[in-house]
TORPA-4810 file (N, C-alpha, C, O; in nm, 3 decimals):
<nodes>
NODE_1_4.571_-16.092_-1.482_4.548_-16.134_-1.618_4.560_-16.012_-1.708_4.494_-15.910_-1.685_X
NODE_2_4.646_-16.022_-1.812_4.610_-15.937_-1.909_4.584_-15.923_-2.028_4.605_-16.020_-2.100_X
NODE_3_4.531_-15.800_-2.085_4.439_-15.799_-2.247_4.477_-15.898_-2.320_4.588_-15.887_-2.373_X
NODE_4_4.418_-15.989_-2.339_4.475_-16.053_-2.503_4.541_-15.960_-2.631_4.495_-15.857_-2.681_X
NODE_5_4.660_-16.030_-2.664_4.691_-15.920_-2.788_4.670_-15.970_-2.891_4.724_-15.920_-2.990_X
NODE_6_4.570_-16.106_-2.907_4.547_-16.093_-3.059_4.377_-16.157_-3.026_4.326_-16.184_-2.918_X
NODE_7_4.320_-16.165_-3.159_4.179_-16.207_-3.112_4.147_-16.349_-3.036_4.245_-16.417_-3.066_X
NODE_8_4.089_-16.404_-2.981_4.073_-16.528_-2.897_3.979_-16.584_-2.976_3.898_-16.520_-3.043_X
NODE_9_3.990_-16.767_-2.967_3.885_-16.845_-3.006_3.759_-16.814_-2.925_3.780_-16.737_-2.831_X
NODE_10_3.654_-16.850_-2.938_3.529_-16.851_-2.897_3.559_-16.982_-2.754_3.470_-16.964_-2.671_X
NODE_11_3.633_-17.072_-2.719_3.654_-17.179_-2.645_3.765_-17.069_-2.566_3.764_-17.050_-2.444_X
NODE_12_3.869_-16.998_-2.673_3.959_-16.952_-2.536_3.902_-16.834_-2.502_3.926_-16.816_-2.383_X
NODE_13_3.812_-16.704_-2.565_3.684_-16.648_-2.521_3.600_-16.660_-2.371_3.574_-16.584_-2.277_X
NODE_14_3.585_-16.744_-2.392_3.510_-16.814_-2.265_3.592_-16.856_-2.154_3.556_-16.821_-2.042_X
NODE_15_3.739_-16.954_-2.173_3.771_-16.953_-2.098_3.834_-16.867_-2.028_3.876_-16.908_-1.920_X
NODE_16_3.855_-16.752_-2.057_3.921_-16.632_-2.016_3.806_-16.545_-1.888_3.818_-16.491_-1.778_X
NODE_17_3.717_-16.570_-1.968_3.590_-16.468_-1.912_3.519_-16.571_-1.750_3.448_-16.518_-1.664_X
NODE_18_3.551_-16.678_-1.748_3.531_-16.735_-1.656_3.619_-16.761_-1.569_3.574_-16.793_-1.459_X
NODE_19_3.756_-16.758_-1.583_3.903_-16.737_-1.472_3.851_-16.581_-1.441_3.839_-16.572_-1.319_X
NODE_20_3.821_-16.472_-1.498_3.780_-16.348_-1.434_3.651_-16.386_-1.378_3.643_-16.304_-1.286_X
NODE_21_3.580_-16.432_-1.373_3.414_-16.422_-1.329_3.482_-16.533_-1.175_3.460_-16.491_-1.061_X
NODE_22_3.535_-16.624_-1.189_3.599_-16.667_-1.076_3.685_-16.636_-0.981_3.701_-16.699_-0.877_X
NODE_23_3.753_-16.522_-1.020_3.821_-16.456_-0.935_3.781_-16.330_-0.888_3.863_-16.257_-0.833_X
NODE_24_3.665_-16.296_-0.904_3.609_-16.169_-0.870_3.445_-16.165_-0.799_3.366_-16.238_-0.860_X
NODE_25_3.416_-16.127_-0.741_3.293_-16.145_-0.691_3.185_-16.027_-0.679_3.068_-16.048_-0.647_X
NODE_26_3.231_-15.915_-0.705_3.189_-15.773_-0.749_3.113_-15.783_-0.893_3.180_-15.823_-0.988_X
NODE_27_2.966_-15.745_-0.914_2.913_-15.778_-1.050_2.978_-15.635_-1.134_2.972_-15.628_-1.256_X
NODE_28_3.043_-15.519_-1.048_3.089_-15.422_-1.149_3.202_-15.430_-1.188_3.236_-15.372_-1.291_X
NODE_29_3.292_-15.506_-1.114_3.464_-15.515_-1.149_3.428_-15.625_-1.298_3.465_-15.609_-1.414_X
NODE_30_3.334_-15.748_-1.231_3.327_-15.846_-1.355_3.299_-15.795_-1.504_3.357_-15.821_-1.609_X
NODE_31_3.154_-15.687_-1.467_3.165_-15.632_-1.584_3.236_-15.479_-1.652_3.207_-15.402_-1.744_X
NODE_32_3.284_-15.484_-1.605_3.450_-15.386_-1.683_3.522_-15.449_-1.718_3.586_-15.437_-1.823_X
NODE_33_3.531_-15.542_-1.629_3.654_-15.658_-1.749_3.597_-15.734_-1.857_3.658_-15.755_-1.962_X
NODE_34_3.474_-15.778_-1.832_3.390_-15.859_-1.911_3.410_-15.768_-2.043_3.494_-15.811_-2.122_X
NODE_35_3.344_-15.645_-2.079_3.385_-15.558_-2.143_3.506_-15.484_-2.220_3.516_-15.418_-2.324_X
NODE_36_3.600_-15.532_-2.108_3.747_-15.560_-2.191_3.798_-15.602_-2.281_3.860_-15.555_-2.377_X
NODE_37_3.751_-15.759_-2.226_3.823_-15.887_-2.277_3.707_-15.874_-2.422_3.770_-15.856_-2.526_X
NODE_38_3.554_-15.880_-2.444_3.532_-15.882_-2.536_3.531_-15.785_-2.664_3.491_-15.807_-2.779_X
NODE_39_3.604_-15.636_-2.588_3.643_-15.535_-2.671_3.759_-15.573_-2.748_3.765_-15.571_-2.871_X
NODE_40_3.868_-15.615_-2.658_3.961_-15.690_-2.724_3.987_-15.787_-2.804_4.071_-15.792_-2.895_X
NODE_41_3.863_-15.919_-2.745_3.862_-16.048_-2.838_3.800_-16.015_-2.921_3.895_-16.025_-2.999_X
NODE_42_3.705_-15.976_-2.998_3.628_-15.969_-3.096_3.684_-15.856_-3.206_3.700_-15.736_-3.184_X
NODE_43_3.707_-15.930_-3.331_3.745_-15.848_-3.407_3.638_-15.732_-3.474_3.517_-15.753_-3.468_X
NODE_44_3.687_-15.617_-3.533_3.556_-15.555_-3.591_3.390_-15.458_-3.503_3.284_-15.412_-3.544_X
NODE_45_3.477_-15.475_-3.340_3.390_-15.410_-3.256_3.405_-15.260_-3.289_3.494_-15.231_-3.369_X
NODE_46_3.310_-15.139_-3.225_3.328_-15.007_-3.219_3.275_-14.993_-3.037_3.320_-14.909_-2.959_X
NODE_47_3.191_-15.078_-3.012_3.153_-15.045_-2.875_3.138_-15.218_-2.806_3.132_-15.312_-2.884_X
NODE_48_3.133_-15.239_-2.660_3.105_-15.368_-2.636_3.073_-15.291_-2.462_3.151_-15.216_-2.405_X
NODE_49_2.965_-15.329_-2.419_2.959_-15.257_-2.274_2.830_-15.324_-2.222_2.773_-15.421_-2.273_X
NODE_50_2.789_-15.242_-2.094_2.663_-15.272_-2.020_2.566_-15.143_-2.009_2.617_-15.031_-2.007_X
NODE_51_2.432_-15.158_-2.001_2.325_-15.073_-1.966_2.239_-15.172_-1.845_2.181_-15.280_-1.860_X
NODE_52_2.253_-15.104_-1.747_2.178_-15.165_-1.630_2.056_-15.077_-1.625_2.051_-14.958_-1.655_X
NODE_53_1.920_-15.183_-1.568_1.756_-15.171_-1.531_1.764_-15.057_-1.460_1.871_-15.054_-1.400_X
NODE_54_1.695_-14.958_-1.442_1.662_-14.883_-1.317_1.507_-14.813_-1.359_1.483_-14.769_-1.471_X
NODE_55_1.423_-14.812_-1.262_1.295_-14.751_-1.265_1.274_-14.597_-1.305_1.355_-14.514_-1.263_X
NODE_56_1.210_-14.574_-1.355_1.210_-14.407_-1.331_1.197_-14.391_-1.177_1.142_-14.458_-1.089_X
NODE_57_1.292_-14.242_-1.180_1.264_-14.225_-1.054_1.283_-14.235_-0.919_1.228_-14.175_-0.827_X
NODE_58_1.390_-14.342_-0.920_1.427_-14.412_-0.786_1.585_-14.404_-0.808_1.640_-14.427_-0.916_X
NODE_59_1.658_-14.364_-0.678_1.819_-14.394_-0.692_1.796_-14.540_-0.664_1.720_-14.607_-0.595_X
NODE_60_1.910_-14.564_-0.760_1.950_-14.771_-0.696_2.009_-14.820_-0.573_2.119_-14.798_-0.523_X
NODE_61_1.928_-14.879_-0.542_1.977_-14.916_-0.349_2.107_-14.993_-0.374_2.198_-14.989_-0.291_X
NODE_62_2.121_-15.080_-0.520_2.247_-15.130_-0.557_2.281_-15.174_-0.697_2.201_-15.169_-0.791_X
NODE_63_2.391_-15.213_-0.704_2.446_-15.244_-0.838_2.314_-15.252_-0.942_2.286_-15.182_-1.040_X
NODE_64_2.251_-15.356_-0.885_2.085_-15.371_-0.958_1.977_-15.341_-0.904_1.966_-15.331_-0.781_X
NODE_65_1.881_-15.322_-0.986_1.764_-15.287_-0.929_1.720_-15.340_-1.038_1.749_-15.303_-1.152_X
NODE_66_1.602_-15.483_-0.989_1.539_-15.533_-1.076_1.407_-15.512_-1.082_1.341_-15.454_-0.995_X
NODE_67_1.368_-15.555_-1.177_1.196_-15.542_-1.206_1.123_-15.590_-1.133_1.172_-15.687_-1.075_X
NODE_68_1.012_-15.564_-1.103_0.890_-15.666_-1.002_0.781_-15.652_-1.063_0.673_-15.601_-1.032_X
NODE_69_0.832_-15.719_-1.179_0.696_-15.786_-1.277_0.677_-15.674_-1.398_0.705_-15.557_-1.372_X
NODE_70_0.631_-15.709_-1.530_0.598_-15.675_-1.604_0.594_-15.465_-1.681_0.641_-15.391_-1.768_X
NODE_71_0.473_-15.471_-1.529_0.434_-15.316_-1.576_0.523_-15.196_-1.538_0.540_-15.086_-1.592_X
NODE_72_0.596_-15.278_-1.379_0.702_-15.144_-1.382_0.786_-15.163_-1.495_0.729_-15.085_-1.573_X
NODE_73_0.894_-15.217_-1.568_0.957_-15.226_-1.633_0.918_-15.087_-1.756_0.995_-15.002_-1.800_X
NODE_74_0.789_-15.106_-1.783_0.719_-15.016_-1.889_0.750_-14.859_-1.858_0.715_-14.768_-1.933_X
NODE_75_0.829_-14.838_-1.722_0.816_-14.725_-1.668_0.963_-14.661_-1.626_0.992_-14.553_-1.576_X
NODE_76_1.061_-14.799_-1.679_1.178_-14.780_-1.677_1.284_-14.768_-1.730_1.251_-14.781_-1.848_X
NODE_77_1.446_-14.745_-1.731_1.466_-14.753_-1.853_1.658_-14.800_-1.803_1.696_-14.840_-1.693_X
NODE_78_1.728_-14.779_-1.907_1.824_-14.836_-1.933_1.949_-14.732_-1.901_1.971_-14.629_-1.966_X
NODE_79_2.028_-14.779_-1.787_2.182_-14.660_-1.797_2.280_-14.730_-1.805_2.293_-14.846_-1.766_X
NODE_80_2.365_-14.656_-1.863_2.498_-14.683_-1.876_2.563_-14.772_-1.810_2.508_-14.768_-1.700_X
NODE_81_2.643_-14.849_-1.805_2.695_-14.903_-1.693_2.882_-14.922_-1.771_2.941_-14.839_-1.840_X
NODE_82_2.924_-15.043_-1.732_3.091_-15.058_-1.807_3.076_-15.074_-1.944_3.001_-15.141_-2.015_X
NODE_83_3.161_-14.999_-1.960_3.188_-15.011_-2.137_3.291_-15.024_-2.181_3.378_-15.014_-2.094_X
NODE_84_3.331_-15.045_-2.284_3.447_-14.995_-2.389_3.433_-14.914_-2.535_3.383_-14.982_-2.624_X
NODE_85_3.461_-14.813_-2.562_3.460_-14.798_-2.711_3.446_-14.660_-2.645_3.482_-14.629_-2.531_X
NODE_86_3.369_-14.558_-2.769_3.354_-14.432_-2.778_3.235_-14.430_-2.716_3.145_-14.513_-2.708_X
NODE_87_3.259_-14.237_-2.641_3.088_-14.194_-2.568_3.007_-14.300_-2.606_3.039_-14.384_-2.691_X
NODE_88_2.890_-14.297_-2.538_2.796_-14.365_-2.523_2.648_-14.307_-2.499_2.627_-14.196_-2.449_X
NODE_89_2.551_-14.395_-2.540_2.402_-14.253_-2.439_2.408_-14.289_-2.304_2.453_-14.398_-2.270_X
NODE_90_2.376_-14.226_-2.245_2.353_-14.243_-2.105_2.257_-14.313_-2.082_2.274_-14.420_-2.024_X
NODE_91_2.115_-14.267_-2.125_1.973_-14.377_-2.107_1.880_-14.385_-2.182_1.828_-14.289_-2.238_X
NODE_92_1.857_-14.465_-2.189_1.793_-14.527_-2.325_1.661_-14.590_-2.236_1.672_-14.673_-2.146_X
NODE_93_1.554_-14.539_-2.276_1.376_-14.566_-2.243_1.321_-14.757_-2.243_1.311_-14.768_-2.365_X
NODE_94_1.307_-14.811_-2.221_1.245_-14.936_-2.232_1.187_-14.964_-2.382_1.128_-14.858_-2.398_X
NODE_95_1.175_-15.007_-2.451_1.137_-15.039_-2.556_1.199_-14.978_-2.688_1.186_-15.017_-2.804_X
NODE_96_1.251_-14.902_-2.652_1.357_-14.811_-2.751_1.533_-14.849_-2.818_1.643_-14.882_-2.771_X
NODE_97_1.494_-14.830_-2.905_1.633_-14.874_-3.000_1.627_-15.022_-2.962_1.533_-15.086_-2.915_X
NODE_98_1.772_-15.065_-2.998_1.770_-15.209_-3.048_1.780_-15.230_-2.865_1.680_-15.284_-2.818_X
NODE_99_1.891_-15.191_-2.761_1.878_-15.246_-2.618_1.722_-15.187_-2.573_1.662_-15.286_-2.532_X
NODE_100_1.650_-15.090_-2.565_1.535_-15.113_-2.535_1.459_-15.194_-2.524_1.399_-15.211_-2.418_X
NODE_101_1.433_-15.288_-2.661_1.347_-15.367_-2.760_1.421_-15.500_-2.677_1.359_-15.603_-2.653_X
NODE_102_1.541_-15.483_-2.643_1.593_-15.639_-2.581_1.547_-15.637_-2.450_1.486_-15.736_-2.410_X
NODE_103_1.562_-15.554_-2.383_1.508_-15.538_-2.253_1.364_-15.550_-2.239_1.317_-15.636_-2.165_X
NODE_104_1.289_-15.467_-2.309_1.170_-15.498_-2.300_1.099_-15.657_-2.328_1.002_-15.706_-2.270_X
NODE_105_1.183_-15.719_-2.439_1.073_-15.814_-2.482_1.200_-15.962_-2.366_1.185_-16.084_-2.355_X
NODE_106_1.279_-15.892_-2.322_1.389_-16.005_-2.266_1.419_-16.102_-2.389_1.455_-16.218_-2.366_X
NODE_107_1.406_-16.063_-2.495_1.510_-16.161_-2.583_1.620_-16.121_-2.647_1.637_-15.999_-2.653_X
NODE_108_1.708_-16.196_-2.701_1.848_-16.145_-2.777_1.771_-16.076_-2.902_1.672_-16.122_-2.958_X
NODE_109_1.869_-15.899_-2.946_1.841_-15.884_-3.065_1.975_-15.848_-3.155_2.058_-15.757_-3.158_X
NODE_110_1.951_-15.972_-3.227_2.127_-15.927_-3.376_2.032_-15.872_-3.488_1.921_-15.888_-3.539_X
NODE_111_2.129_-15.809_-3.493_2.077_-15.656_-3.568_2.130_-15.678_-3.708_2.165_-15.561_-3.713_X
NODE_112_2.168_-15.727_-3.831_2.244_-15.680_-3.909_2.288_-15.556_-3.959_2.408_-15.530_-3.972_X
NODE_113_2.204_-15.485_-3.984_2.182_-15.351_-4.058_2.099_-15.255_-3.939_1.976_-15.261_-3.938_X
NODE_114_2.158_-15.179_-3.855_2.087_-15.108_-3.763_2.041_-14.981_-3.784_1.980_-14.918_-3.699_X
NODE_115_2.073_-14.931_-3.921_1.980_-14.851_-3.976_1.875_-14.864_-4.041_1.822_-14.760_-4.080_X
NODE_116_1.807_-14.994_-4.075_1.703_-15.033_-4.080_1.566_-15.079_-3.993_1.446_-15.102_-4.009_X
NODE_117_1.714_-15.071_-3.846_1.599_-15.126_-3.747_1.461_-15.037_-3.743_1.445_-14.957_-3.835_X
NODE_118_1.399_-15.042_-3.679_1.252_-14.868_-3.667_1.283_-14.853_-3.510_1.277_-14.932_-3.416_X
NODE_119_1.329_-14.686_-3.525_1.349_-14.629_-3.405_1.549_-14.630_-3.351_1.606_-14.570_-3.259_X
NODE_120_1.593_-14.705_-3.436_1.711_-14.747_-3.351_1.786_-14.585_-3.318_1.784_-14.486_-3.391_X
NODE_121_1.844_-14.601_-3.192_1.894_-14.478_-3.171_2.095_-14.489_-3.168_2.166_-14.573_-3.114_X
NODE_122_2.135_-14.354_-3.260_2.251_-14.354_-3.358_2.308_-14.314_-3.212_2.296_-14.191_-3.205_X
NODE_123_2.362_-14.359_-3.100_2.477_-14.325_-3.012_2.652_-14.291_-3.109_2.726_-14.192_-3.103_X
NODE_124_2.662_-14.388_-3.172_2.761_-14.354_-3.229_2.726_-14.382_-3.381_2.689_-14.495_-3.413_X
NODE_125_2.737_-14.264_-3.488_2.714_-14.262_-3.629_2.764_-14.393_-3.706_2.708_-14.442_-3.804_X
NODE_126_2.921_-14.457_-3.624_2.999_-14.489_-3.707_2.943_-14.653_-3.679_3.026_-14.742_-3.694_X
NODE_127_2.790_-14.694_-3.634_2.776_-14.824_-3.611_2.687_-14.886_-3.704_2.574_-14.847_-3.733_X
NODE_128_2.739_-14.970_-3.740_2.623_-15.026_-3.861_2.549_-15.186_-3.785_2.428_-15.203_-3.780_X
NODE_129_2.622_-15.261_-3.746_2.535_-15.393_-3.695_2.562_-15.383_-3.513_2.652_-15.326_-3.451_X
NODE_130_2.436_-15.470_-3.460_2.451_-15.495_-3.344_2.407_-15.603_-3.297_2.315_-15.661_-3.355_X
NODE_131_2.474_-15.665_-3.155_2.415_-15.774_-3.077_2.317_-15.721_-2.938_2.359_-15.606_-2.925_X
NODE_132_2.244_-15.734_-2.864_2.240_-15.664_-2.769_2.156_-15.827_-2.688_2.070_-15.898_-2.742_X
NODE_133_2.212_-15.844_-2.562_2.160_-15.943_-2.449_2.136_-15.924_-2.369_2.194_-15.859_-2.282_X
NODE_134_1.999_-15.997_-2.368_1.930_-15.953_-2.200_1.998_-16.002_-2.085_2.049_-16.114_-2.087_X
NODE_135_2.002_-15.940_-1.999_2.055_-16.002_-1.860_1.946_-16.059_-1.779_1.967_-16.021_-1.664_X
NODE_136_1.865_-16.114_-1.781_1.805_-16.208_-1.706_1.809_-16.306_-1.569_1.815_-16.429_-1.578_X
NODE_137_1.805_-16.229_-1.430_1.855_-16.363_-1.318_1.752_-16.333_-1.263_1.705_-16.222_-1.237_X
NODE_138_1.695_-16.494_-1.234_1.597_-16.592_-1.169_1.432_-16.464_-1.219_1.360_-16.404_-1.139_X
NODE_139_1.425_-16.464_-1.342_1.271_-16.378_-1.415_1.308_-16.255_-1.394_1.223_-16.181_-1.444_X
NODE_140_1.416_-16.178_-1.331_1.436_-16.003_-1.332_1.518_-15.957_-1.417_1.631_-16.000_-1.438_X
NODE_141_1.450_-15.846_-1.482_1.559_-15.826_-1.553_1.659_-15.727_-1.548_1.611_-15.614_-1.538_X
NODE_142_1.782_-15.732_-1.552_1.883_-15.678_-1.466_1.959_-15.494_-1.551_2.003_-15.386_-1.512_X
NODE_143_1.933_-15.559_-1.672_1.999_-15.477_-1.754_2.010_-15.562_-1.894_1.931_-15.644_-1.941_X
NODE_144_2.147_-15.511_-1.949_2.198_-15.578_-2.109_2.305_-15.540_-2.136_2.358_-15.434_-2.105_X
NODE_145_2.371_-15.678_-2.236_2.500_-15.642_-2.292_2.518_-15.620_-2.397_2.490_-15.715_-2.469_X
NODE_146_2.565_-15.504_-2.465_2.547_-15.418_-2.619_2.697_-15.453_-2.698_2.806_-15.417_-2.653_X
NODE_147_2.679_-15.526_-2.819_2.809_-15.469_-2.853_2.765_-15.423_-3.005_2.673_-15.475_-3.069_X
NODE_148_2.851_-15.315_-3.051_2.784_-15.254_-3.199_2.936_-15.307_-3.286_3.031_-15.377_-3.250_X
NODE_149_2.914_-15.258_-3.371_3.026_-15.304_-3.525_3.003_-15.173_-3.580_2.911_-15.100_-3.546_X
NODE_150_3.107_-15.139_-3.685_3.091_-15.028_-3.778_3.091_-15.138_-3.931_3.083_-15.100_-4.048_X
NODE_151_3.104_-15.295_-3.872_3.056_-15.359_-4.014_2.926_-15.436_-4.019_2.893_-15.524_-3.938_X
NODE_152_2.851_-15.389_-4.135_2.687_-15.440_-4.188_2.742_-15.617_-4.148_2.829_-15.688_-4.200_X
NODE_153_2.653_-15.640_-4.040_2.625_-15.799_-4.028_2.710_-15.874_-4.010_2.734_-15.974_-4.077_X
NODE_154_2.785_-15.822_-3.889_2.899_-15.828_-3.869_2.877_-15.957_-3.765_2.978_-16.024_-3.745_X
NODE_155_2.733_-16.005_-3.685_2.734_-16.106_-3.577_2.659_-16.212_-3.604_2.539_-16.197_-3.628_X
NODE_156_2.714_-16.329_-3.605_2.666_-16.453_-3.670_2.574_-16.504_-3.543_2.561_-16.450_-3.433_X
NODE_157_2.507_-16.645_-3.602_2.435_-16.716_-3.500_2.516_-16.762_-3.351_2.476_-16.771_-3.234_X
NODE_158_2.657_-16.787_-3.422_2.745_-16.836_-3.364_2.819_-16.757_-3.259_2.852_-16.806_-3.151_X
NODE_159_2.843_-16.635_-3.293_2.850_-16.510_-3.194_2.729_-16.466_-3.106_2.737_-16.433_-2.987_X
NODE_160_2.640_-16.471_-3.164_2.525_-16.477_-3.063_2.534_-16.559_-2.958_2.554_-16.535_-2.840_X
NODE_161_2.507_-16.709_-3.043_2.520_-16.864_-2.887_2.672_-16.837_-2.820_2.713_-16.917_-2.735_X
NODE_162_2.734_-16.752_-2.851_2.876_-16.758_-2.793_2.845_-16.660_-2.643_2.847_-16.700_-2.527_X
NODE_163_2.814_-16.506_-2.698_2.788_-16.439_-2.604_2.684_-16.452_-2.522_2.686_-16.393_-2.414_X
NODE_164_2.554_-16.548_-2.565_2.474_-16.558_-2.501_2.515_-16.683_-2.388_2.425_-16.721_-2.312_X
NODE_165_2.623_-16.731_-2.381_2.703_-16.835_-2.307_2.763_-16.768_-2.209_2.747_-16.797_-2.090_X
NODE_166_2.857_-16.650_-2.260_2.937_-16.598_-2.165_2.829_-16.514_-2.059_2.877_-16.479_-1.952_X
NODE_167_2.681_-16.479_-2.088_2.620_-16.339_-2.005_2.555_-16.475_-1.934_2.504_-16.451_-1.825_X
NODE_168_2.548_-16.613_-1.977_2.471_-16.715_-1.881_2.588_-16.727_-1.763_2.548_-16.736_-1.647_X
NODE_169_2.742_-16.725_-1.793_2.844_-16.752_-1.706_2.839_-16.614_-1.616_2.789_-16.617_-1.504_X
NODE_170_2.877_-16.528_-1.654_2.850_-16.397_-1.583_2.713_-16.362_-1.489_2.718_-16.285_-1.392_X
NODE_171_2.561_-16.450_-1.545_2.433_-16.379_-1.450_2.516_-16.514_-1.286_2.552_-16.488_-1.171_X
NODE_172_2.509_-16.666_-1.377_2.583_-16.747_-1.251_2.662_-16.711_-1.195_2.684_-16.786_-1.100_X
NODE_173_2.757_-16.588_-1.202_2.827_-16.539_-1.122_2.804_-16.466_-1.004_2.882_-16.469_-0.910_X
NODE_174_2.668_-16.382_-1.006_2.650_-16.298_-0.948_2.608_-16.347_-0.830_2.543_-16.452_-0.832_X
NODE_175_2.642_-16.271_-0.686_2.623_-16.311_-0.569_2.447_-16.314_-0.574_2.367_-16.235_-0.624_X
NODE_176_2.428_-16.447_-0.495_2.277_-16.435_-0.474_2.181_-16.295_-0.420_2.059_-16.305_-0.407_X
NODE_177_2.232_-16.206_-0.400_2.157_-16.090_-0.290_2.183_-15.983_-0.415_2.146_-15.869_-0.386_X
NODE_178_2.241_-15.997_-0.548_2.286_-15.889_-0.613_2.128_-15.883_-0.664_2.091_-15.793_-0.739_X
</nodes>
């Protein structure tokens, strides 16, 4: 399959991202492409990528390393994982900036204006709005999917329920043992 060369509907969006989530069974190949395709489909991106869970402290026995309940989480924090766009931070603390704050509380946060957020941390100067989604499989939480804009309020409700569709197709992807 290759890049889309112009932007995709939200219907052909999806269906794209699920012929890859079906033909691949690796949660890191899925998400590099996952990351692709929505670097590509979405107009007006600067970054679109992943930050996966990891504890303080511990190398990851694998792709994930999920939470076991509540208080470790408080003790952990967020790395890098596939991306697209320019550098990136490497790790970002639990509760911090806008993917912190998603991770921590496990809900979606659209950002309009991310220099208003409190605390948000400037990885790249040139970003003004953001989406960021929790990854969530069966209560653990796995990581998140970030994408920033260099335009103020740039992600509608509708982009939200969109991506929050595609990271529900993508957690169903993942092999049960991931």
């Amino acid at each position: 399959m290759s890049a889309p060369s112009t932007h995709l509907t939200p219907e052909d969006l999806l269906s794209a991202a699920t012929g890859l989530l079906a033909a691949e069974q690796d949660p890191l190949a899925n998400m590099a492409n996952l990351s692709a395709l929505i670097f590509e489909a979405l107009p007006d991106l600067n970054w679109a990528g992943f930050y996966l869970y990891r504890p303080h402290a511990a190398a990851p026995a694998s792709l994930f390393t999920v939470a076991s309940g509540g208080s470790s989480e408080g003790e952990g924090e967020l790395v890098l994982g596939p991306f697209q766009g320019r550098i990136a931070c490497t790790r970002i603390a639990m509760g911090k900036g806008v993917c912190g704050t998603a991770a921590r509380t496990r809900t979606t946060q659209r950002i309009p204006d991310v220099h208003a957020f409190p605390g948000h941390i400037a990885c790249d100067a040139a970003s003004a709005s953001e989406l960021v989604i929790p990854l969530v499989a069966h209560g653990q939480l796995l990581g998140v999917l970030d994408l920033d804009s260099p335009r103020k309020d740039r992600f509608s409700p509708a982009d939200q329920q969109l991506l929050e569709t595609l990271v529900a197709a993508f957690l169903a992807a993942l092999p049960v043992a991931a």
